[in-house]
C-alpha positions in Angstrom: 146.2 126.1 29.8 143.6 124.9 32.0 140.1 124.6 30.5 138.2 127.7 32.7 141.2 129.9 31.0 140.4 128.4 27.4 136.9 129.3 28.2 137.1 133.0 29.5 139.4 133.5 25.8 136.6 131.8 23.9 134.3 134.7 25.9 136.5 137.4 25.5 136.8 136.6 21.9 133.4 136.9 21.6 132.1 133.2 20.5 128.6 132.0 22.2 129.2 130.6 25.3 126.5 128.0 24.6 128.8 126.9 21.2 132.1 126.9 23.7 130.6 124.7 25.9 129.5 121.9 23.4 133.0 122.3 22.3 135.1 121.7 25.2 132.1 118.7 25.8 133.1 117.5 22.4 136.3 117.5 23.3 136.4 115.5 26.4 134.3 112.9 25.1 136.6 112.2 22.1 139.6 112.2 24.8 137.6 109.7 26.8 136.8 107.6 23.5 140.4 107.7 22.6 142.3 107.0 25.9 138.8 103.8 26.3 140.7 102.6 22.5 143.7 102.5 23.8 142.6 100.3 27.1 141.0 98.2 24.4 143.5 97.6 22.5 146.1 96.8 25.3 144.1 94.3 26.6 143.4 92.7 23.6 146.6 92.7 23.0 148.0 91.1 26.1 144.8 88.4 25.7 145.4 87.8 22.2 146.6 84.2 22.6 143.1 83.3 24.1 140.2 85.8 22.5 139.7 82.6 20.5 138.3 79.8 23.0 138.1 77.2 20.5 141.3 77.9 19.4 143.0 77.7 21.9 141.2 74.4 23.6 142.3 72.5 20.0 146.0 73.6 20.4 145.8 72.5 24.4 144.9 69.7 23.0 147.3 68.8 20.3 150.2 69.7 22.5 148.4 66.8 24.7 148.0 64.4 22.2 152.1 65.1 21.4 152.9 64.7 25.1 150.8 61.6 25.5 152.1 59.9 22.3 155.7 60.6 23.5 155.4 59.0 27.0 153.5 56.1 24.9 156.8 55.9 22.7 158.8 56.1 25.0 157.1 53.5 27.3 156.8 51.0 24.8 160.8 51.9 24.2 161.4 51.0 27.7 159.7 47.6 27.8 161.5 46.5 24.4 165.0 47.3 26.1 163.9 46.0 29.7 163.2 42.7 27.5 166.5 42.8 25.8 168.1 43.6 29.0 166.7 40.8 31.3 167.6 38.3 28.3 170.9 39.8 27.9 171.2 39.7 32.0 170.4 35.7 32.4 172.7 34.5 29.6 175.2 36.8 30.9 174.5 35.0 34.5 175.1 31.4 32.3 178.4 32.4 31.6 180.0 34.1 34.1 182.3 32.4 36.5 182.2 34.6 39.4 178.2 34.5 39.8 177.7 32.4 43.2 176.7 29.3 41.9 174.1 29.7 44.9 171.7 31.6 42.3 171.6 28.4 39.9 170.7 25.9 42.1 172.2 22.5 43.9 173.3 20.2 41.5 171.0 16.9 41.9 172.8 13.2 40.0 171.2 11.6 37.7 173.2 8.3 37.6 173.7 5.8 40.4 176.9 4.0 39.1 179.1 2.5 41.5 182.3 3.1 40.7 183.9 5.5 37.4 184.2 2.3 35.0 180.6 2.2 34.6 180.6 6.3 34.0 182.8 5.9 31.5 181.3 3.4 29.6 178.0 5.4 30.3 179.8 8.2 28.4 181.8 6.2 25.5 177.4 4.8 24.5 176.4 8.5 24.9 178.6 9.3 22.5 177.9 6.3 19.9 174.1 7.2 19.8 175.4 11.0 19.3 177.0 9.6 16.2 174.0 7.5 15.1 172.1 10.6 14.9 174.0 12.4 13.2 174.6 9.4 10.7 170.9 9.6 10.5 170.3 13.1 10.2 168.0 12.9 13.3 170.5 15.6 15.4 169.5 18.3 12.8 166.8 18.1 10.8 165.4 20.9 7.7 161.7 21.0 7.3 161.7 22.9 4.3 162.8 21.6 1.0 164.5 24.4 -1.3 165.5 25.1 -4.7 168.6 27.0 -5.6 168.4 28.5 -9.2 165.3 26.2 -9.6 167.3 22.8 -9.2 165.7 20.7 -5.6 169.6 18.8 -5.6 171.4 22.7 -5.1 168.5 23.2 -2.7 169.4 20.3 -0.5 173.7 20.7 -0.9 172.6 24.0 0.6 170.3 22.4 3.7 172.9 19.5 4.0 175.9 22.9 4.6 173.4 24.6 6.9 172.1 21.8 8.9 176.0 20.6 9.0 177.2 24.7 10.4 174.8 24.4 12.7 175.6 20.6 14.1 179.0 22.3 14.5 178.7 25.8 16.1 175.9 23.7 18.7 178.4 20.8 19.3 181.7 23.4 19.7 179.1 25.3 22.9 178.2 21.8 24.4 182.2 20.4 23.9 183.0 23.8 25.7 180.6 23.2 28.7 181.6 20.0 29.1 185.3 20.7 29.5 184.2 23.3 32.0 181.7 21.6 34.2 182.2 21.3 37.7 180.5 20.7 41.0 179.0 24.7 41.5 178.3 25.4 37.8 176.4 22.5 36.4 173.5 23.8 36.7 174.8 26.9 34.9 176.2 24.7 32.0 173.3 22.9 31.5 171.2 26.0 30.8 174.3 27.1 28.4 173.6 24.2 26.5 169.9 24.4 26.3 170.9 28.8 25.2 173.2 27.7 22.9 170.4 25.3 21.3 167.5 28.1 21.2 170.1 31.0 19.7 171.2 28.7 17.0 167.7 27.9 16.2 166.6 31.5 16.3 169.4 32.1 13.9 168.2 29.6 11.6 164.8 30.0 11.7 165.1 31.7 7.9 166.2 28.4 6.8 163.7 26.6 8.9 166.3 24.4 10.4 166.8 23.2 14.1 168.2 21.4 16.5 165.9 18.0 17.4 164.9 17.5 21.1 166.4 14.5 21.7 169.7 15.5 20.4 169.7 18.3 23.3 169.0 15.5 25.8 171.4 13.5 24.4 174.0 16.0 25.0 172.7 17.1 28.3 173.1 13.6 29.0 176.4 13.8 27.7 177.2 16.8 30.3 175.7 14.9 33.3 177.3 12.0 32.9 180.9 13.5 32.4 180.3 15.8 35.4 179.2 12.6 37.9 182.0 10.5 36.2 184.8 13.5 37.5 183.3 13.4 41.0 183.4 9.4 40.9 186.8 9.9 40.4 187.5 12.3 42.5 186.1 10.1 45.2 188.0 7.4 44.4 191.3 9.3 44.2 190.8 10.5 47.7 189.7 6.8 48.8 193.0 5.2 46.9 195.3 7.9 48.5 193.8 7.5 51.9 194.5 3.5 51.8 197.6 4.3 50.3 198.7 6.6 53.3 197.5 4.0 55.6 199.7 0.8 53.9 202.4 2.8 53.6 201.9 3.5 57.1 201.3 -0.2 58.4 204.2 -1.4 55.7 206.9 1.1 58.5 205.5 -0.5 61.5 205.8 -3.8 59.9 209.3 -3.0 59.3 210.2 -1.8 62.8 208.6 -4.8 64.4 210.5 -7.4 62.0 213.8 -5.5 62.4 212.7 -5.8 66.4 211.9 -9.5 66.1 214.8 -10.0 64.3 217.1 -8.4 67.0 215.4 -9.7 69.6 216.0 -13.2 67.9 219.5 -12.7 67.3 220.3 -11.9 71.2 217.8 -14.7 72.4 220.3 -17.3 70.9 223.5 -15.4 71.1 222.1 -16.0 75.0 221.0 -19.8 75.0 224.7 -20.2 73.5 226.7 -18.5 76.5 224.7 -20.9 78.5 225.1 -23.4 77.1 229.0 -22.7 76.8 228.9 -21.8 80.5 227.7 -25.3 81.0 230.3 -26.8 79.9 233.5 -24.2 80.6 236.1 -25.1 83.7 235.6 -23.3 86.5 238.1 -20.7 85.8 235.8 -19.4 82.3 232.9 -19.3 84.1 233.2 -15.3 85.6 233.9 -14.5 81.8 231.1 -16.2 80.9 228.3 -14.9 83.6 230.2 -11.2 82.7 228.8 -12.3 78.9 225.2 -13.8 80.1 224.7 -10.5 82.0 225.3 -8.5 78.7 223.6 -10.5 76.4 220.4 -11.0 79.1 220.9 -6.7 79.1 220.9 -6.4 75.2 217.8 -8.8 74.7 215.7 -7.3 77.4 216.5 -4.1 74.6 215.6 -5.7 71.9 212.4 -7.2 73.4 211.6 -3.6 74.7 211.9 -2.2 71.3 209.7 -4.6 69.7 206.8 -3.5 72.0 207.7 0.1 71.1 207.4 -0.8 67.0 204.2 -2.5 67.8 202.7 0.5 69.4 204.1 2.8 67.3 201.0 5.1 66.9 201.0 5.4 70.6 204.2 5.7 72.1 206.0 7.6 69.2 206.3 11.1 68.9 206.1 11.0 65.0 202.5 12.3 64.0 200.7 14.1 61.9 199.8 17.7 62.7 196.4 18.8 60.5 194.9 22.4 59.6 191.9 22.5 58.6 188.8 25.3 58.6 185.0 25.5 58.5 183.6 28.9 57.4 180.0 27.3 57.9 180.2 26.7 61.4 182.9 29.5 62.5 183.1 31.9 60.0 186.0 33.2 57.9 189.6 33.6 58.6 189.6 31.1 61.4 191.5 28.0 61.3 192.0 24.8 63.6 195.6 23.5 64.5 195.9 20.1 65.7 197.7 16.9 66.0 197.1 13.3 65.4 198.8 9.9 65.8 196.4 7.7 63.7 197.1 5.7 61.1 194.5 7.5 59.2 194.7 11.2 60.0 192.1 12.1 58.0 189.4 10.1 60.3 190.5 12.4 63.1 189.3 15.5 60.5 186.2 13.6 60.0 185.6 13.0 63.2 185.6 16.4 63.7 183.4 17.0 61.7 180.9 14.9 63.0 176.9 16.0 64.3 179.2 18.3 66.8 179.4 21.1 64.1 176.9 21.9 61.4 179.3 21.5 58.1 182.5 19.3 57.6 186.4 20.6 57.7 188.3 22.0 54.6 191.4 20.5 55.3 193.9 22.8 54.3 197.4 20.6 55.4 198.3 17.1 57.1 201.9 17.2 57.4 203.3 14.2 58.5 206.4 15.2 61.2 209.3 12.9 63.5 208.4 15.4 66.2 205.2 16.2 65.5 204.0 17.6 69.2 207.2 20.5 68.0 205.9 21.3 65.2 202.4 21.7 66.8 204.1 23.9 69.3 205.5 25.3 66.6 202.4 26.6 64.8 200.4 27.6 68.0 203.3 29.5 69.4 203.2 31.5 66.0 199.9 32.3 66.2 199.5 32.9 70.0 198.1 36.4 69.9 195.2 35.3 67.7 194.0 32.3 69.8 190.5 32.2 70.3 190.3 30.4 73.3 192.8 32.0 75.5 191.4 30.3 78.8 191.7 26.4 77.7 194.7 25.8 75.0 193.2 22.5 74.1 190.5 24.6 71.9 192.7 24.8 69.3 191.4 27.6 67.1 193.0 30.5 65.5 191.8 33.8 63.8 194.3 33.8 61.3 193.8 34.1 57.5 195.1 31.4 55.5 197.7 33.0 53.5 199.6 34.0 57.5 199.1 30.0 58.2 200.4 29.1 54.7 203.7 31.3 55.5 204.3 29.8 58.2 203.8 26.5 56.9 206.8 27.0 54.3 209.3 28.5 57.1 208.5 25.5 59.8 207.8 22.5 57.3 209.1 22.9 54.1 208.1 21.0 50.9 205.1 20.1 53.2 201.9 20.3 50.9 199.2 23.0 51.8 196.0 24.3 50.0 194.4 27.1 50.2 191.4 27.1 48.5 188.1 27.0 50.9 185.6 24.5 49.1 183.1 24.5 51.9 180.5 22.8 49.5 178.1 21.7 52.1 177.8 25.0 53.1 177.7 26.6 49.6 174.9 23.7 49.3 173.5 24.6 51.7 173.1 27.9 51.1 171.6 26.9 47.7 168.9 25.2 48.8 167.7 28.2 51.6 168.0 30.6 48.9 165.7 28.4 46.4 163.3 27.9 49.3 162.7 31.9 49.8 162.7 32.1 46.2 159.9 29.7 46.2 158.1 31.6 48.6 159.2 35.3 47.6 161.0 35.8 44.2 163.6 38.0 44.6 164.5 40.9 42.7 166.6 40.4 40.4 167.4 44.3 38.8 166.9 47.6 40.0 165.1 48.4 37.0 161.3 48.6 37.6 159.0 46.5 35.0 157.4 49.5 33.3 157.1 53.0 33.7 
């Protein structure tokens, strides 16, 4: 019902139109009021969260301060494992072998002996003074003077056991490092050693008991000296086999040319003897006798030709020694050289070779020492034909072959012949060392992904 329709009841019921009218005005304003409450009230409602500014602003705030104190945590968290990490990552680097020894530097001596006698004694007094200081409890040392159930003597049994664990567990890392030094970890072991010497100090800091510097340089000392003393040896291995090689060498052509002279000799007076028989035979004896002159004249103009053949040997033989040898500094990997010499020495013709022509020295891989060394040559370079690098001019005598193919063949063509495969290249590796230091100098690299904070 419409409100003109209430209205014309209201009149036809007989109320005052004047009281109707106030009525239905009455009316409406209370379904205004009512309907305004309820827009109110929904929009209080939705706002609820914020009607209360201050509020509002102090829980924006504490939800700040929660945010704020977790990055903070977990910042600081991040720097105390980044710590432990990078620690964790260069002692790591100490002790693994496959690190390029490259990152740890170029091993520089210390010790200008001349030959491994002196290194060795060197070592043997290094060892003595070791043993001094230990005898005079100068290696360890306890600064602190305990009491164990209130007795000083317990206290010090205790320090002596502690100082004498330690002395131990430090001397068992430096015996280890020492067994395992060579040419591209020294560095690496030296820094094991001085590790070892701060760990076991860290763990006995409760006890207040350390290593002594000068025990530490003594056994660095130790580890230089031992290191320099292998190399002296090494060197000298290489120069005994060398001269050995070359006597047994001049001790065969020796040989020859007495077994030659010899010969010769023999024929030269089986020769003066038919002439002189010939000078006194009859007539009738003396065809038999030029028939024997001719012979012997034929078999010492033999023997005298074979002692000029045993006394240049070197040249005119066809015994040899063929070589293989590499150089990954100056031509990269996988590529090999295959070549023959006649010297006494084979080894100067490698050196030679690796003379201010090329900027590193050969790896010499094989010298095989062959009868027929020009066939076995042939040999070689007709097995690896298809990987020549110089195709044009077959006097280059390089091959892009790995070594384990050129190893292979080795055993099938010369068998029992000695071959090596490893690749030392230290002058390279050296070198290498030394560039990478000098950007390091200039331009630290990096050593981890990880950045330093965050």
């Amino acid at each position: 019902m419409t409100g003109g329709q209430i209205l014309i009841l209201i009149c036809v019921l007989g109320f005052p139109i004047w009281s109707v009218a106030a009525s239905v005005i009455a009316w409406k304003q209370s379904r205004r009021r009512k309907a305004a409450e309820t827009a109110v009230s929904a929009m209080e409602e939705r706002y609820r969260p914020i009607v209360n500014e201050e509020a509002e602003v102090q829980r924006l705030r504490e939800v700040a301060n929660s945010v704020s104190l977790d990055i903070s945590n977990l910042r600081a968290s991040y720097s105390e494992k980044k710590a432990v990490f990078d620690r964790l990552a260069k002692e790591v680097a100490i002790f693994d072998e496959k690190l390029a020894f490259a990152e740890m530097g170029v091993y520089e001596p210390h010790f200008d002996y001349t030959d491994s006698e002196q290194y060795k004694q060197a070592v043997l007094e290094n060892r003595e003074t070791q043993k001094r200081m230990v005898s005079n409890k100068t290696a360890a040392v306890a600064n602190t003077e305990w009491t164990v159930s209130g007795s000083k003597a317990k206290g010090q049994t205790m320090n002596n056991r502690n100082v004498k664990l330690a002395l131990r567990a430090f001397n068992n890392e430096c015996d280890a490092a020492v067994a395992n030094v060579r040419w591209n970890n020294a560095n690496a072991m030296e820094k094991r050693i001085v590790n070892a010497r701060q760990q076991i100090d860290n763990l006995n800091a409760t006890n207040d008991i350390r290593i002594t510097d000068e025990y530490l340089r003594q056994k660095l000392i130790e580890l230089q000296l031992t290191h320099e003393y292998r190399e002296k040896l090494k060197a000298e291995r290489e120069e005994r086999a060398e001269m050995a090689r070359a006597a047994r060498e001049e001790q065969k052509f020796l040989r020859d040319m007495e077994r030659a002279e010899e010969e010769e000799a023999k024929y030269q007076k089986l020769l003066d003897k038919a002439k002189t028989d010939a000078s006194k035979a009859a007539a009738d004896q003396i065809g038999a006798y030029n028939e024997k002159i001719l012979m012997l004249e034929k078999d010492l103009a033999d023997a005298h030709a074979k002692f000029e053949r045993a006394q240049a040997m070197a040249e005119k033989t066809r015994s040899g020694y063929v070589y293989i040898i590499s150089n990954i500094g100056s031509f990269g990997e996988e590529v090999v050289k295959i070549g023959l010499t006649r010297r006494l020495d084979p080894a100067d013709r490698v050196r030679e070779l690796g003379d201010a022509s090329v900027p590193f020295v050969f790896d010499t891989h094989a010298i095989i020492y062959s009868d027929d060394a020009p066939a076995l040559e042939r040999a070689l370079h007709n097995e690896f034909q298809k990987t020549r690098i110089n195709a044009q001019n077959f006097r280059k005598e390089f091959f892009r072959v790995s070594i384990d193919q050129v190893e292979q063949a080795v055993t099938r063509l010369a068998p029992g012949a000695p071959f090596f495969k490893d690749v030392e290249a230290q002058e390279y590796r050296e070198t290498l060392a030394r560039r990478n230091a000098m950007l390091a100098a200039v331009e630290p690299p990096e050593l981890v992904a990880f950045p330093a904070m965050i």
